[in-house]
mmCIF file of the protein (N, C-alpha, C, O) and its ligand, coordinates in Angstrom:
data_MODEL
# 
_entry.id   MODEL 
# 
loop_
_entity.id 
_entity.type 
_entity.pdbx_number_of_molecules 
1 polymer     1 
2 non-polymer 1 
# 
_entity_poly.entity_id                      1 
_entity_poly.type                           'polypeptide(L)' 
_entity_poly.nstd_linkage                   no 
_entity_poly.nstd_monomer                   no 
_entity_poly.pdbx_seq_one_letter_code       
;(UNK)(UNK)(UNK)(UNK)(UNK)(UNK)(UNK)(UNK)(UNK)(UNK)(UNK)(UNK)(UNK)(UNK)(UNK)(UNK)
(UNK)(UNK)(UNK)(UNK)(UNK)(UNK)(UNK)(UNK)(UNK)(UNK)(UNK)(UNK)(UNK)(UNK)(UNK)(UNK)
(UNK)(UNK)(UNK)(UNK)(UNK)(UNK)(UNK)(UNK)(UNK)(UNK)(UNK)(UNK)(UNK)(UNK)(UNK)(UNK)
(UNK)(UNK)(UNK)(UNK)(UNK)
;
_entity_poly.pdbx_seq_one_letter_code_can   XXXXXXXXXXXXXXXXXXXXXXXXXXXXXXXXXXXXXXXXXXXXXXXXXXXXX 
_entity_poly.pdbx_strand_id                 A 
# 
loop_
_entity_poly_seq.entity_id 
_entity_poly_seq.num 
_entity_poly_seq.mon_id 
_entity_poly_seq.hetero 
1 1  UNK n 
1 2  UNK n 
1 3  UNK n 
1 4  UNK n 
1 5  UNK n 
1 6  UNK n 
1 7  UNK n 
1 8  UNK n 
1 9  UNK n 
1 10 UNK n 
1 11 UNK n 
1 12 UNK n 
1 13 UNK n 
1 14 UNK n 
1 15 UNK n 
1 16 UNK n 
1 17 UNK n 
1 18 UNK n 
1 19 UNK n 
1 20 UNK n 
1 21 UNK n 
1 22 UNK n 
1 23 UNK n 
1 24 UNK n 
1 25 UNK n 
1 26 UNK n 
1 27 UNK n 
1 28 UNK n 
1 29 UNK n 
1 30 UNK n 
1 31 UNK n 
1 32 UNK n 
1 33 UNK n 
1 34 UNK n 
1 35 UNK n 
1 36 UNK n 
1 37 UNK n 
1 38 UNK n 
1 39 UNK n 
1 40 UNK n 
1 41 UNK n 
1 42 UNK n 
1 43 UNK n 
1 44 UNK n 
1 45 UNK n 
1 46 UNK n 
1 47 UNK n 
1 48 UNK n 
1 49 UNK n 
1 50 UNK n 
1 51 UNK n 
1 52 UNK n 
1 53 UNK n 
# 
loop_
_struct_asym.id 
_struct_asym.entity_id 
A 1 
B 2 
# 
loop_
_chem_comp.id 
_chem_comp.type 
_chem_comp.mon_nstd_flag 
UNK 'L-peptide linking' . 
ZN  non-polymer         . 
# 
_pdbx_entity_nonpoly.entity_id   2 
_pdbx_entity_nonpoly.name        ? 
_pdbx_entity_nonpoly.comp_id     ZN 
# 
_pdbx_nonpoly_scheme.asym_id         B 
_pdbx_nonpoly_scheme.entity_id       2 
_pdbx_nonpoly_scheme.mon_id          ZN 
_pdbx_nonpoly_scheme.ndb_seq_num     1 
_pdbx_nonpoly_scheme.pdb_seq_num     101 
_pdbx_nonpoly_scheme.auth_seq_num    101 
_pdbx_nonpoly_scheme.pdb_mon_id      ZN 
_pdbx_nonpoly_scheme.auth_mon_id     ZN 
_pdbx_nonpoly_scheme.pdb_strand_id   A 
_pdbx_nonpoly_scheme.pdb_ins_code    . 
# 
loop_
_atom_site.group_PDB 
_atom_site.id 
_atom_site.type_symbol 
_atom_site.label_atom_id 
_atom_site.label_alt_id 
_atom_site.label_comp_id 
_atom_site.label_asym_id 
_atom_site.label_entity_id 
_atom_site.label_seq_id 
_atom_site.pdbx_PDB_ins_code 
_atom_site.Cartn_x 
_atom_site.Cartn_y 
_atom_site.Cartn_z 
_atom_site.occupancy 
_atom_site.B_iso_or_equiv 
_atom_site.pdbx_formal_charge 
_atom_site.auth_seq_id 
_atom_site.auth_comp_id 
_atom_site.auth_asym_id 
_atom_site.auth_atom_id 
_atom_site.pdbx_PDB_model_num 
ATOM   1   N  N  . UNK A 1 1  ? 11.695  -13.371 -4.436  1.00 0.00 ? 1   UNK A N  1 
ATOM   2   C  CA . UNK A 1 1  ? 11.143  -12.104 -4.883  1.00 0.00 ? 1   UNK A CA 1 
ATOM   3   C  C  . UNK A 1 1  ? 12.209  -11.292 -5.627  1.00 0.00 ? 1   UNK A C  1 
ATOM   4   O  O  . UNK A 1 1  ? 13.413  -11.305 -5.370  1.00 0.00 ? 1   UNK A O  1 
ATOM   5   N  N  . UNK A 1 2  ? 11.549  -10.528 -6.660  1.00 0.00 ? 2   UNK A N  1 
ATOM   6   C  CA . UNK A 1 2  ? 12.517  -10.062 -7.919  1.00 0.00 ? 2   UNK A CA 1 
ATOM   7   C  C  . UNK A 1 2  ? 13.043  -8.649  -7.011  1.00 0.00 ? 2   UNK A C  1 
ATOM   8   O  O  . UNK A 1 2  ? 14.208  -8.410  -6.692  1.00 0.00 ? 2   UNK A O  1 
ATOM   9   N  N  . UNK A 1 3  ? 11.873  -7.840  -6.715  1.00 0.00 ? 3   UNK A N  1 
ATOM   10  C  CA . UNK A 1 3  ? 11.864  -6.493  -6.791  1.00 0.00 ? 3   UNK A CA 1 
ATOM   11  C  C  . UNK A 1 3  ? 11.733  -6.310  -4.715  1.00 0.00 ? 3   UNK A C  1 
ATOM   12  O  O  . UNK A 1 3  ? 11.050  -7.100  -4.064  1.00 0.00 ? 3   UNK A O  1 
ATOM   13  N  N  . UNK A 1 4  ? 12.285  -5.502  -4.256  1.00 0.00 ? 4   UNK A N  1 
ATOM   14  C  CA . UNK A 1 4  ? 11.319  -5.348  -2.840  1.00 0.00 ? 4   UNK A CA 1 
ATOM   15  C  C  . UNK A 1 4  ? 10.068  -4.561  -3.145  1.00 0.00 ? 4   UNK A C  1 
ATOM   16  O  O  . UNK A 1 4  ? 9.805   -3.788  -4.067  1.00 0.00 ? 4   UNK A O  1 
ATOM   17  N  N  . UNK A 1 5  ? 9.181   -5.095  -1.818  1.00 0.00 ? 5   UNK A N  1 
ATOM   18  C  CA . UNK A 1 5  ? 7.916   -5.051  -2.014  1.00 0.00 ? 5   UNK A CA 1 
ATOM   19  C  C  . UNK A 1 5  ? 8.376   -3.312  -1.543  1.00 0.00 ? 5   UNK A C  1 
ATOM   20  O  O  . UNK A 1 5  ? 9.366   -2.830  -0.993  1.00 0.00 ? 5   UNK A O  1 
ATOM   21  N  N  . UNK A 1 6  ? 6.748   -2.585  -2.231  1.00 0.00 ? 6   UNK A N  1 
ATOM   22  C  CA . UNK A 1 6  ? 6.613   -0.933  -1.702  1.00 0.00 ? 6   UNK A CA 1 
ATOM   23  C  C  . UNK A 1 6  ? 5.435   -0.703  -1.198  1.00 0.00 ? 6   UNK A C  1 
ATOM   24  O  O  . UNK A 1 6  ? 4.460   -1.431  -1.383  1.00 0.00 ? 6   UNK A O  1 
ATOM   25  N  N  . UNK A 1 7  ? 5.446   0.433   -0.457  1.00 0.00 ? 7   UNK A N  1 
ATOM   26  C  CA . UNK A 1 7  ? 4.047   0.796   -0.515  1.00 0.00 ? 7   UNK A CA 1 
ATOM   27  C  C  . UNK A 1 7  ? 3.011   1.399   -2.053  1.00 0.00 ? 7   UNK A C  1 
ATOM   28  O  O  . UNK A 1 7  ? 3.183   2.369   -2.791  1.00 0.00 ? 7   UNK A O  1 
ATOM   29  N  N  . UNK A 1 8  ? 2.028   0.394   -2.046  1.00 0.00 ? 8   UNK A N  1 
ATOM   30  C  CA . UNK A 1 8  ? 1.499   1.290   -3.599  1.00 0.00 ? 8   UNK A CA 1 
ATOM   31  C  C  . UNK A 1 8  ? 1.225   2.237   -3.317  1.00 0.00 ? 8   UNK A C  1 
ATOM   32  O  O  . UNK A 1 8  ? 1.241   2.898   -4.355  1.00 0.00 ? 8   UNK A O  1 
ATOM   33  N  N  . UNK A 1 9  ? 0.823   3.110   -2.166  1.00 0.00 ? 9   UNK A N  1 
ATOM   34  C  CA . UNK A 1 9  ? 0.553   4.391   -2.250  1.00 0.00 ? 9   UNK A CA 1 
ATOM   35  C  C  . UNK A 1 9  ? 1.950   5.655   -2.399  1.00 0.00 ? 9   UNK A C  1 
ATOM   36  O  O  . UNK A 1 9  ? 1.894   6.579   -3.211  1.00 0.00 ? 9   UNK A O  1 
ATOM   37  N  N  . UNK A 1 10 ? 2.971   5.464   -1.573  1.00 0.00 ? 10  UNK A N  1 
ATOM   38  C  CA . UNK A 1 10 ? 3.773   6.443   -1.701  1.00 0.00 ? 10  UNK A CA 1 
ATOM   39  C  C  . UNK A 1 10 ? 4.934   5.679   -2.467  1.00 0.00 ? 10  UNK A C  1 
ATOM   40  O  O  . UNK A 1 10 ? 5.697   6.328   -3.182  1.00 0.00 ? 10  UNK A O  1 
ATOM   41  N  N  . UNK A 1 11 ? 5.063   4.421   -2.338  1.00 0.00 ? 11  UNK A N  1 
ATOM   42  C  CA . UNK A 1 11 ? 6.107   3.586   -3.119  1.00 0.00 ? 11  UNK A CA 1 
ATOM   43  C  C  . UNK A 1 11 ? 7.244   3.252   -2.050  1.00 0.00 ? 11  UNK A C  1 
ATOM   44  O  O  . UNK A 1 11 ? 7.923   2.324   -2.489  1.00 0.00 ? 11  UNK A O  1 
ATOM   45  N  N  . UNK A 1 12 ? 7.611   3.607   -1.019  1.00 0.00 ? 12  UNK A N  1 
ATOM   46  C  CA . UNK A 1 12 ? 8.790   3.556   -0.051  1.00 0.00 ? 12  UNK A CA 1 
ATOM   47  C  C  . UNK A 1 12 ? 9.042   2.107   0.007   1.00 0.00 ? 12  UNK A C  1 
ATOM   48  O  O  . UNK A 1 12 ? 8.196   1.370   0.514   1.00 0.00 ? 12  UNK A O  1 
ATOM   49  N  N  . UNK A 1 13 ? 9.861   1.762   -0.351  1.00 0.00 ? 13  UNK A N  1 
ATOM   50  C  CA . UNK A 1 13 ? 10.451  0.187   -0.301  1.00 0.00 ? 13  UNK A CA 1 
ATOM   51  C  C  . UNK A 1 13 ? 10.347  -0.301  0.868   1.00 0.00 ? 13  UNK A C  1 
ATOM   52  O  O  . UNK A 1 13 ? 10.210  0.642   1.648   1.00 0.00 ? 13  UNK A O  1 
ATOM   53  N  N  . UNK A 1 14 ? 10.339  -1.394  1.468   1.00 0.00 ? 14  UNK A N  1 
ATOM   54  C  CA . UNK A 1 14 ? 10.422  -2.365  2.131   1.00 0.00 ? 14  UNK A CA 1 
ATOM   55  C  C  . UNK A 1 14 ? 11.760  -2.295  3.177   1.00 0.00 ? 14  UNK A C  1 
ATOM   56  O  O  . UNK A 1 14 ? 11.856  -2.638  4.355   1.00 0.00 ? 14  UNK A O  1 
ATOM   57  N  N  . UNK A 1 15 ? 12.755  -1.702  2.237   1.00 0.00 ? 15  UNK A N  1 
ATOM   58  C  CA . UNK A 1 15 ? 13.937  -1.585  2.861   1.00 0.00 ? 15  UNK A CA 1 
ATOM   59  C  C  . UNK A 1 15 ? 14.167  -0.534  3.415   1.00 0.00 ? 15  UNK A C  1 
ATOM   60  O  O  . UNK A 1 15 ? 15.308  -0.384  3.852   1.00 0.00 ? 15  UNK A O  1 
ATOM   61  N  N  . UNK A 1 16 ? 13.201  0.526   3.589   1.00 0.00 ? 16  UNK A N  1 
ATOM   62  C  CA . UNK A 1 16 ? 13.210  1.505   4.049   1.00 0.00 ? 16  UNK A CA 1 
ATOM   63  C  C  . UNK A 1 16 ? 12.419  1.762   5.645   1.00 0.00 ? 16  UNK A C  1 
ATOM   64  O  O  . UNK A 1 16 ? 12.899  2.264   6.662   1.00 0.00 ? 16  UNK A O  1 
ATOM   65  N  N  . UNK A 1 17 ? 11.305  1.310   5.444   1.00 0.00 ? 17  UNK A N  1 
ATOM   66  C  CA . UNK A 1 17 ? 10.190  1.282   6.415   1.00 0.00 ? 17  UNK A CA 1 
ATOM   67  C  C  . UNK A 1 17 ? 9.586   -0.375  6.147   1.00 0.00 ? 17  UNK A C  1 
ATOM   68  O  O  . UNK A 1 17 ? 9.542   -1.030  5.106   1.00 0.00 ? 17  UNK A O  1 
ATOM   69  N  N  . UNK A 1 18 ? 9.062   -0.793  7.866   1.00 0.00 ? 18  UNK A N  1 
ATOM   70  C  CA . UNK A 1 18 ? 8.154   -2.056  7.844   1.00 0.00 ? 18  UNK A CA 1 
ATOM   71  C  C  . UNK A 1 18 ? 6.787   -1.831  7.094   1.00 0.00 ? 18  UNK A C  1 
ATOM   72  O  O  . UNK A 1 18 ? 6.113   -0.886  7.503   1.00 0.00 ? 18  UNK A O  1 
ATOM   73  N  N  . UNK A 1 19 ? 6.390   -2.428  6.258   1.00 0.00 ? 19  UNK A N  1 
ATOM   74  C  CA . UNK A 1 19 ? 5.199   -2.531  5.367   1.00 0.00 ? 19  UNK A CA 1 
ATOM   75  C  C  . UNK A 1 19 ? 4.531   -3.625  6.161   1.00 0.00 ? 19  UNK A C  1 
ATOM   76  O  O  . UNK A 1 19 ? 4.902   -4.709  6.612   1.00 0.00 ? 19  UNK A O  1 
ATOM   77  N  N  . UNK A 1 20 ? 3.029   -2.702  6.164   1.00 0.00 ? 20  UNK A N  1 
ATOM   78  C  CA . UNK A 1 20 ? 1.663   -3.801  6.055   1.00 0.00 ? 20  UNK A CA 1 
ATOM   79  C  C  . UNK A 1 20 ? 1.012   -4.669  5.172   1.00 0.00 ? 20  UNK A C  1 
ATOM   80  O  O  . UNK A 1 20 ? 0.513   -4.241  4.132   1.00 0.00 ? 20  UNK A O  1 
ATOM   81  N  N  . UNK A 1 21 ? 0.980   -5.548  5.409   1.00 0.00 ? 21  UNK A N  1 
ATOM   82  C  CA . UNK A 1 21 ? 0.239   -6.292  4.245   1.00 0.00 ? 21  UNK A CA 1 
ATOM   83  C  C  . UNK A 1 21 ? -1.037  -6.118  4.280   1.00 0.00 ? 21  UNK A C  1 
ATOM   84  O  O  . UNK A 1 21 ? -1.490  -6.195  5.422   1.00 0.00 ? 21  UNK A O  1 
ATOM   85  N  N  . UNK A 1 22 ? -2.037  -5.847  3.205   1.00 0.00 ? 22  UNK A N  1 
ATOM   86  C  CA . UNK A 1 22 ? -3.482  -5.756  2.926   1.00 0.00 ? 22  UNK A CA 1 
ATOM   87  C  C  . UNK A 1 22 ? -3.724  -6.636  1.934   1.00 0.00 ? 22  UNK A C  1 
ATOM   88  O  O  . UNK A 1 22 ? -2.780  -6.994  1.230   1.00 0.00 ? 22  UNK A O  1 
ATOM   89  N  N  . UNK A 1 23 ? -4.964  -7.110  1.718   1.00 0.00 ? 23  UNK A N  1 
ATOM   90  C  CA . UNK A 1 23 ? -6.011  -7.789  1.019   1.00 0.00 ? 23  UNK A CA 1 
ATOM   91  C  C  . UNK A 1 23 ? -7.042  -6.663  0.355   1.00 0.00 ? 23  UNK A C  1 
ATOM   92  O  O  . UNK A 1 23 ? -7.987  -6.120  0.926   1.00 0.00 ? 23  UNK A O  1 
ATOM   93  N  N  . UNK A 1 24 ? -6.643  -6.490  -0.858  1.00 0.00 ? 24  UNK A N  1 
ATOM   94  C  CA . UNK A 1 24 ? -7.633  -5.948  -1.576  1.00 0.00 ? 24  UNK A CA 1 
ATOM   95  C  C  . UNK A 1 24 ? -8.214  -6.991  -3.508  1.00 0.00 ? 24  UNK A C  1 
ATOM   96  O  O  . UNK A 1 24 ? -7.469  -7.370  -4.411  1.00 0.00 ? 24  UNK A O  1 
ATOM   97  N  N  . UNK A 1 25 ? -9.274  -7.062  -3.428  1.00 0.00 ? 25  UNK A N  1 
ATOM   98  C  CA . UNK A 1 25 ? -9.358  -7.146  -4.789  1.00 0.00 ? 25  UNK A CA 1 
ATOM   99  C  C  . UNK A 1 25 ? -8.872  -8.852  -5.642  1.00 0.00 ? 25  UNK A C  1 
ATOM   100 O  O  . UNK A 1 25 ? -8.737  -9.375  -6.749  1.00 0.00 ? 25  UNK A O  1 
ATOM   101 N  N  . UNK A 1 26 ? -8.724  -9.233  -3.576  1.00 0.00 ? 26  UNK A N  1 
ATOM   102 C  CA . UNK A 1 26 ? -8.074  -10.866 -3.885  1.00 0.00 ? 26  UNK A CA 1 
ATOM   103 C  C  . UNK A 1 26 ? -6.468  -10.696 -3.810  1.00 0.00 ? 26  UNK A C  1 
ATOM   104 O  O  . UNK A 1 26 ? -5.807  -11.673 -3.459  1.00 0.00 ? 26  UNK A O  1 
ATOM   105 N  N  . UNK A 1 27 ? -5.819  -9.474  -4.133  1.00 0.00 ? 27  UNK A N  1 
ATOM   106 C  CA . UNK A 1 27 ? -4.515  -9.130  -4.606  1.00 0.00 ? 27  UNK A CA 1 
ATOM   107 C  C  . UNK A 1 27 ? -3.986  -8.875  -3.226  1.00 0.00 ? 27  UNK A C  1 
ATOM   108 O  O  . UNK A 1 27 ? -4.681  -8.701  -2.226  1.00 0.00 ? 27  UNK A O  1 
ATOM   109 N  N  . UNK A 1 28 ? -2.386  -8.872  -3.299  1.00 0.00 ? 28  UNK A N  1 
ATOM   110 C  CA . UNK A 1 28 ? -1.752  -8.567  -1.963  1.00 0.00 ? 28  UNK A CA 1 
ATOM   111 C  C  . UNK A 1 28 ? -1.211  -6.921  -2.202  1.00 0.00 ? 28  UNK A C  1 
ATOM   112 O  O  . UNK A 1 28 ? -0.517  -6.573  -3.157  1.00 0.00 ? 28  UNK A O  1 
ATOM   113 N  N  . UNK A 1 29 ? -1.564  -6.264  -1.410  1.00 0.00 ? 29  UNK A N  1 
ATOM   114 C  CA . UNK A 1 29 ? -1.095  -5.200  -1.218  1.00 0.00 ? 29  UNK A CA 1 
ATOM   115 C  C  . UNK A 1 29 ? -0.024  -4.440  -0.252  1.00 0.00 ? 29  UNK A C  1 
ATOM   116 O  O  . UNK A 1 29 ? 0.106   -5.126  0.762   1.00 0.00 ? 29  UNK A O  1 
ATOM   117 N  N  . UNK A 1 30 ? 0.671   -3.444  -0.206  1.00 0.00 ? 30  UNK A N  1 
ATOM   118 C  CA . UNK A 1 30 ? 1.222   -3.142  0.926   1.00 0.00 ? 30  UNK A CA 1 
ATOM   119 C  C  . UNK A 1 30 ? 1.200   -1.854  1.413   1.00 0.00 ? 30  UNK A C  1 
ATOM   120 O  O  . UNK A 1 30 ? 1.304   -1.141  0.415   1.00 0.00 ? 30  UNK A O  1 
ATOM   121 N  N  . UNK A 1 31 ? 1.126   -1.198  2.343   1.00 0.00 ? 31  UNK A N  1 
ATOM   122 C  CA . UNK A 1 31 ? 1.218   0.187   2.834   1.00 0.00 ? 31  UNK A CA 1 
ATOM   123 C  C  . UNK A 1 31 ? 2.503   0.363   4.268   1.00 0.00 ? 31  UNK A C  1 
ATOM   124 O  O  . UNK A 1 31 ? 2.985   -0.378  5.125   1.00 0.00 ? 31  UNK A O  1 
ATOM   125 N  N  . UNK A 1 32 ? 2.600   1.466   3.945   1.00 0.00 ? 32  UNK A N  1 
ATOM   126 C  CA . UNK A 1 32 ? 3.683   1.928   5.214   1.00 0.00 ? 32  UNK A CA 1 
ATOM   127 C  C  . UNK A 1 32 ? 2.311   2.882   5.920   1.00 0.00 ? 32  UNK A C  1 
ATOM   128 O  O  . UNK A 1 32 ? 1.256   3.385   5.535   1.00 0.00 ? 32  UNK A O  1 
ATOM   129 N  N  . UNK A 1 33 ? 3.436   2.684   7.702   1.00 0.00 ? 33  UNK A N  1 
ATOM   130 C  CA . UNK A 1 33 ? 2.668   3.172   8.217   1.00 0.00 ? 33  UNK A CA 1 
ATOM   131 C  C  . UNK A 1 33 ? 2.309   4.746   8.056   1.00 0.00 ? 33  UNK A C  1 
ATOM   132 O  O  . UNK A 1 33 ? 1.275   5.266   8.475   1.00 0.00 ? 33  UNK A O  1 
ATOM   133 N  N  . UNK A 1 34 ? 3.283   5.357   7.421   1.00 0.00 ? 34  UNK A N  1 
ATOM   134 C  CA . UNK A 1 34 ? 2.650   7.017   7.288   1.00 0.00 ? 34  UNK A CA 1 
ATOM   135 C  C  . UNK A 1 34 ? 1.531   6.865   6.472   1.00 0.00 ? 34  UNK A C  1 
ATOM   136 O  O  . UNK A 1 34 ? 0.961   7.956   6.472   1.00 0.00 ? 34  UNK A O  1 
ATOM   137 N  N  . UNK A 1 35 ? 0.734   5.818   5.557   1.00 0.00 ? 35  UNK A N  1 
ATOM   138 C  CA . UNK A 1 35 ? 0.061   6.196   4.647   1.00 0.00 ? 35  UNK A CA 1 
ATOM   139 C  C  . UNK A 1 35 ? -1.118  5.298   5.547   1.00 0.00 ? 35  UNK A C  1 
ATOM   140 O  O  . UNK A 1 35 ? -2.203  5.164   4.982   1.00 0.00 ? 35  UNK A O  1 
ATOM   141 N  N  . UNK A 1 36 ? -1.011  4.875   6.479   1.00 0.00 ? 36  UNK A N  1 
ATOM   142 C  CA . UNK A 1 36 ? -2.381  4.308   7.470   1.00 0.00 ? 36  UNK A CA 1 
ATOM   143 C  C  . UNK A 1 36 ? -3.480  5.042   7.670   1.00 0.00 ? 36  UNK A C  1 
ATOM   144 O  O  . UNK A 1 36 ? -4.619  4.623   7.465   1.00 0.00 ? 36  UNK A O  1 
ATOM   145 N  N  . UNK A 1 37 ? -3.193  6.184   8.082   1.00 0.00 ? 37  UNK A N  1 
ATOM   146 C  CA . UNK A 1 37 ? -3.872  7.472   8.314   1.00 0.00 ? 37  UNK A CA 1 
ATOM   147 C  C  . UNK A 1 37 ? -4.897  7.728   7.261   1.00 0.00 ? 37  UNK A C  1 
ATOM   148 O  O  . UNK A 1 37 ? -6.084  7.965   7.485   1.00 0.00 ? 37  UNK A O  1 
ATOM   149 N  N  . UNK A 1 38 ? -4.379  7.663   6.198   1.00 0.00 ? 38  UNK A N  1 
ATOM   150 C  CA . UNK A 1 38 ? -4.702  8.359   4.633   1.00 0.00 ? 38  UNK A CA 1 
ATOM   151 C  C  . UNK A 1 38 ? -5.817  6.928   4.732   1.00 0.00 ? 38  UNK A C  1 
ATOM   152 O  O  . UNK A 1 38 ? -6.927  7.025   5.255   1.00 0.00 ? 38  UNK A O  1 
ATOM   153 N  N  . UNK A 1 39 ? -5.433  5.990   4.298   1.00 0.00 ? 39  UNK A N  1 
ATOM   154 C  CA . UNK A 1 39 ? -6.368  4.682   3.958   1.00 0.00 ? 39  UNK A CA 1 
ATOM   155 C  C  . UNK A 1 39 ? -7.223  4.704   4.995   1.00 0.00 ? 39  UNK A C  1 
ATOM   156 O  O  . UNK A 1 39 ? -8.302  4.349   4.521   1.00 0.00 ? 39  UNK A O  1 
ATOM   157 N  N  . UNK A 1 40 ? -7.394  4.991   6.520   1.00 0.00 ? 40  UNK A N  1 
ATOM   158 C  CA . UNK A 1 40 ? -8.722  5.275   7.273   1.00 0.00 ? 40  UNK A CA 1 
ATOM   159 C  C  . UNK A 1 40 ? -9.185  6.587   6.455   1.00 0.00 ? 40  UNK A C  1 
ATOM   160 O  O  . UNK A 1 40 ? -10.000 6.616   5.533   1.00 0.00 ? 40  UNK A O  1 
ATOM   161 N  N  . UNK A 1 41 ? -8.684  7.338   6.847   1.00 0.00 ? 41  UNK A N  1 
ATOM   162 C  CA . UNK A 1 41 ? -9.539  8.865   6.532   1.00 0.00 ? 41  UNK A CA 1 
ATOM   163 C  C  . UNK A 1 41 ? -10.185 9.185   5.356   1.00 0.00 ? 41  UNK A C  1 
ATOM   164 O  O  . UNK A 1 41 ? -11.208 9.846   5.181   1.00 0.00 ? 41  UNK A O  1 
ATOM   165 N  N  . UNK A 1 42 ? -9.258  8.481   4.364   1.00 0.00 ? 42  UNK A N  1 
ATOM   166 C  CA . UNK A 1 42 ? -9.882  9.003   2.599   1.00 0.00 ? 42  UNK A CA 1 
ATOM   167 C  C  . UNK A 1 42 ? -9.919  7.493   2.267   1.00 0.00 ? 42  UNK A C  1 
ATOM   168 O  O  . UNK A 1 42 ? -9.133  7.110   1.401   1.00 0.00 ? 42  UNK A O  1 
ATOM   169 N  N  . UNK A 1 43 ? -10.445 6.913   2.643   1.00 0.00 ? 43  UNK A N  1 
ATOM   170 C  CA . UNK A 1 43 ? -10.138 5.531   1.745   1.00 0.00 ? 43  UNK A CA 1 
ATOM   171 C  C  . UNK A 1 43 ? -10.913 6.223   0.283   1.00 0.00 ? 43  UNK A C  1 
ATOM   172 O  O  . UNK A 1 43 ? -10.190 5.969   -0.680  1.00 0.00 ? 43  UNK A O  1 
ATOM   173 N  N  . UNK A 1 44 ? -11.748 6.751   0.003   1.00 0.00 ? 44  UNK A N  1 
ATOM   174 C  CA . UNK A 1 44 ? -12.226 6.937   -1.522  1.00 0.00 ? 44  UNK A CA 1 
ATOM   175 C  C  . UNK A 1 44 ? -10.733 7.475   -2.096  1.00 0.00 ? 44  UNK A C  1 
ATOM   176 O  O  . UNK A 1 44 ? -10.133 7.012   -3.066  1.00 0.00 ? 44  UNK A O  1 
ATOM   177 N  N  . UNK A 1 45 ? -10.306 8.577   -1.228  1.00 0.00 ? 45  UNK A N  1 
ATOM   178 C  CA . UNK A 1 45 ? -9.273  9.036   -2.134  1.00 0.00 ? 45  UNK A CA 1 
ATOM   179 C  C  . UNK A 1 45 ? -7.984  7.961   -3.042  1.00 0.00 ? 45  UNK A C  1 
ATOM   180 O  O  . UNK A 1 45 ? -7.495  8.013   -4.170  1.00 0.00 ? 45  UNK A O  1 
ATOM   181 N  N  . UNK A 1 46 ? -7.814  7.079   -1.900  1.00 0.00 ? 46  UNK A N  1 
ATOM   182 C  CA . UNK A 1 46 ? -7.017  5.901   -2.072  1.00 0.00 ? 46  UNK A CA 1 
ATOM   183 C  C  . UNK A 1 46 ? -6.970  4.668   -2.549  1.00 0.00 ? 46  UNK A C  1 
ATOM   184 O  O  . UNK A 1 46 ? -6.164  3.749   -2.694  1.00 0.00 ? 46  UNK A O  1 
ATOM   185 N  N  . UNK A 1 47 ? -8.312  4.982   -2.789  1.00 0.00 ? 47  UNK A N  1 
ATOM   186 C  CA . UNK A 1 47 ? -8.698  3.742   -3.402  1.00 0.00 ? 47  UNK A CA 1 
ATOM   187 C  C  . UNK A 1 47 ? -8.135  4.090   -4.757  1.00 0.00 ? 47  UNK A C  1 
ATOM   188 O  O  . UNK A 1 47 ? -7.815  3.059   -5.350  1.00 0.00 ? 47  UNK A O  1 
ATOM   189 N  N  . UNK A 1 48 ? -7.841  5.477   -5.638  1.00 0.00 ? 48  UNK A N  1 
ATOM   190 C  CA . UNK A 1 48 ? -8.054  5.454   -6.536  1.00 0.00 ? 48  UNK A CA 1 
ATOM   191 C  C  . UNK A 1 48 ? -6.268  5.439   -7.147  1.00 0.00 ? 48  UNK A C  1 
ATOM   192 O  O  . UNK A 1 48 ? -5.825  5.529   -8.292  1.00 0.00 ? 48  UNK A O  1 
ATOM   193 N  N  . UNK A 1 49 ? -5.707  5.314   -6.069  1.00 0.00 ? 49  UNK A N  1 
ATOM   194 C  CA . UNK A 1 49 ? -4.145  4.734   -5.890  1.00 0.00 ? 49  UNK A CA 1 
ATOM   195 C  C  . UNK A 1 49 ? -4.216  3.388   -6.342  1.00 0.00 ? 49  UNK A C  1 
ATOM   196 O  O  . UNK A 1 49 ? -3.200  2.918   -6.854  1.00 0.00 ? 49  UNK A O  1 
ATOM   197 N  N  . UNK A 1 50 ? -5.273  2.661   -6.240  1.00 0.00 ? 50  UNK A N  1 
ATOM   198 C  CA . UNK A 1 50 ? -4.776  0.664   -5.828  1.00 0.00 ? 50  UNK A CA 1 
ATOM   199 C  C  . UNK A 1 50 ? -4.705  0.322   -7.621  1.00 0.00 ? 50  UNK A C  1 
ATOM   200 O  O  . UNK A 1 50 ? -5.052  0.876   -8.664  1.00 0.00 ? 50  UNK A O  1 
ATOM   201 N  N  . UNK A 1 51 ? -4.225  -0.573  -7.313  1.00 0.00 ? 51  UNK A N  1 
ATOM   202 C  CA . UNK A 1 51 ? -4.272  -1.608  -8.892  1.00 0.00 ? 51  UNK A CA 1 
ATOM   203 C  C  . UNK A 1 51 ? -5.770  -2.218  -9.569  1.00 0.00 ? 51  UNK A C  1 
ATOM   204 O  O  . UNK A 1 51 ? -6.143  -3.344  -9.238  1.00 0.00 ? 51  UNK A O  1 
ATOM   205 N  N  . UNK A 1 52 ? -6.302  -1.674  -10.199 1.00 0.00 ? 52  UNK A N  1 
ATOM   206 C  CA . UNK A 1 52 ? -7.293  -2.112  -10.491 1.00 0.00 ? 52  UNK A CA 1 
ATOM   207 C  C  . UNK A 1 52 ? -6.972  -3.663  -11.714 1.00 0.00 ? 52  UNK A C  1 
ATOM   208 O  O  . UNK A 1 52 ? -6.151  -3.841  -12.614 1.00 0.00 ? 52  UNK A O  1 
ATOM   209 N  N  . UNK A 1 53 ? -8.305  -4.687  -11.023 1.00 0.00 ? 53  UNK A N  1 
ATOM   210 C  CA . UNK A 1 53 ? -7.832  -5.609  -12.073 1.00 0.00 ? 53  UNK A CA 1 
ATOM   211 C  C  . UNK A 1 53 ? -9.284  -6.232  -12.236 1.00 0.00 ? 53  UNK A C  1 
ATOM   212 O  O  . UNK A 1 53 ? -9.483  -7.129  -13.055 1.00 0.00 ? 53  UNK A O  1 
HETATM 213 ZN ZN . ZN  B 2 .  ? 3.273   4.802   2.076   1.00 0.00 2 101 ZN  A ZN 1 
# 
């Protein structure tokens, strides 16, 4: 791997905080846990964070 992985929502590297891995869209995604909260509660809001492809 080129880059460390981040969270797509707030961006916090990998090397900072343990990241989750998600499945969206077929694609691999990642979130930290402060942004768990946010993806239950608003997933509309967050959705509009993800990579569209
Ligand atoms: Zn985050």
């Amino acid at each position: 791997m080129d880059s460390p992985k981040q969270c797509f929502n707030c961006k916090t590297e990998e090397t900072q905080i343990p990241l989750i891995v998600l499945s969206y869209n077929s694609q691999e995604l990642h979130i930290c846990p402060r942004c768990m909260p946010a993806i239950i509660h608003q997933t509309e809001t967050i959705t509009g964070n993800l990579p569209q492809k």
